[in-house]
C-alpha positions as semicolon CSV with decimal commas, in nm:
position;residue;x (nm);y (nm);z (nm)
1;X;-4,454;1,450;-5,190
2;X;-4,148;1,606;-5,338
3;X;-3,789;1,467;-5,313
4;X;-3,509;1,631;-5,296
5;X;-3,275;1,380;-5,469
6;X;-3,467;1,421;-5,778
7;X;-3,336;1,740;-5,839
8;X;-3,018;1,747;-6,018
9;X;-2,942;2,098;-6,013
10;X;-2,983;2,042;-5,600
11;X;-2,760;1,765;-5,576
12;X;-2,517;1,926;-5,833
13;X;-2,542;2,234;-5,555
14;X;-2,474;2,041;-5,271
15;X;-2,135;1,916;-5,480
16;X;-2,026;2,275;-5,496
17;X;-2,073;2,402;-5,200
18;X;-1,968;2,093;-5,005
19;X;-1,662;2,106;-5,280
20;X;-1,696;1,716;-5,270
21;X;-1,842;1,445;-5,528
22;X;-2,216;1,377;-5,464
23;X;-2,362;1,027;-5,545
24;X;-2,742;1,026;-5,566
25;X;-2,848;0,686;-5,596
26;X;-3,251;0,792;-5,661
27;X;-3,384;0,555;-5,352
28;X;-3,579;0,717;-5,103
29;X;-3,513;0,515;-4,886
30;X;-3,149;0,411;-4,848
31;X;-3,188;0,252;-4,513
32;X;-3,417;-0,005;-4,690
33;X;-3,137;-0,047;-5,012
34;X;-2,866;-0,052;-4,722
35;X;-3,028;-0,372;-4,577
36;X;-3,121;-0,571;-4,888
37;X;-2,726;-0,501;-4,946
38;X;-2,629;-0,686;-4,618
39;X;-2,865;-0,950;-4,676
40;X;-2,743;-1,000;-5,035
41;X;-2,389;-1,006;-4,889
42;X;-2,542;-1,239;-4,600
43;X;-2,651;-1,462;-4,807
44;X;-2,308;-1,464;-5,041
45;X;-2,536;-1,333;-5,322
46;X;-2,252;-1,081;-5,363
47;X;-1,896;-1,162;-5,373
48;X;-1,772;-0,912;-5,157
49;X;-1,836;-0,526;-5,076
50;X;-1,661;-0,417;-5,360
51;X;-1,898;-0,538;-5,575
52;X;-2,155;-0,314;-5,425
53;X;-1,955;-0,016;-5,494
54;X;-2,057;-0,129;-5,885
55;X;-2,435;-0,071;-5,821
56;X;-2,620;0,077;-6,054
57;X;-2,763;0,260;-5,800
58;X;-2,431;0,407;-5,684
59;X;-2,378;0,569;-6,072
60;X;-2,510;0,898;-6,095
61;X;-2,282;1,137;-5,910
62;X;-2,183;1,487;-5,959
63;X;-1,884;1,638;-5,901
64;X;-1,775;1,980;-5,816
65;X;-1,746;2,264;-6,100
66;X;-1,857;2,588;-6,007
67;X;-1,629;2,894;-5,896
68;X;-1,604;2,884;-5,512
69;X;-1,668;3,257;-5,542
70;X;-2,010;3,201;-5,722
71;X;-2,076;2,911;-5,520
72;X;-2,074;3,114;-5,189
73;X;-2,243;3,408;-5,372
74;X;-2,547;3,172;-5,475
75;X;-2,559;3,020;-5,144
76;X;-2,618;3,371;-5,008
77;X;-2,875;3,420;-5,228
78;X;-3,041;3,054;-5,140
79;X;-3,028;3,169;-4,759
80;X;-3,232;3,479;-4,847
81;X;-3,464;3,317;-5,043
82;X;-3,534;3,081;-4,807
83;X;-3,542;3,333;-4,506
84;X;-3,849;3,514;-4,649
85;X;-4,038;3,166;-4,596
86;X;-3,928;3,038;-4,240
């Protein structure tokens, strides 16, 4: 099985075109992380939700860099790509 958020250059992408920071916290399944936080906060093992925001988890983000102009013009070029396979 292949996951998406291991791909930088995708999540980097997504940061572009969405012209907004991306955080990919390498869990496939956040739901599961999401809960363990709410127990942990639950059970006062955290001090707050601040702290959460701290999580290693929570440190690899990317932030947008690319030209709006190439980012449309590669997204373009994505959609075709794609559109010879579905």
């Amino acid at each position: 099985m292949t996951y998406i958020f291991l791909n930088s250059h995708v999540i980097q992408f997504l940061s572009d075109l969405l012209n907004t920071p991306v955080t990919n916290i390498g869990v496939a399944d956040v739901s599961a992380l999401g809960a363990a936080f709410i127990v942990g906060l639950g059970a006062a093992m955290y001090e707050n939700i601040e702290v959460l925001s701290e999580s290693e988890y929570l440190s690899n983000s990317k932030y947008p860099w690319m030209n709006k102009i190439q980012v449309l013009r590669d997204y373009e070029g994505w959609k075709n790509y794609i559109s010879k396979y579905f």
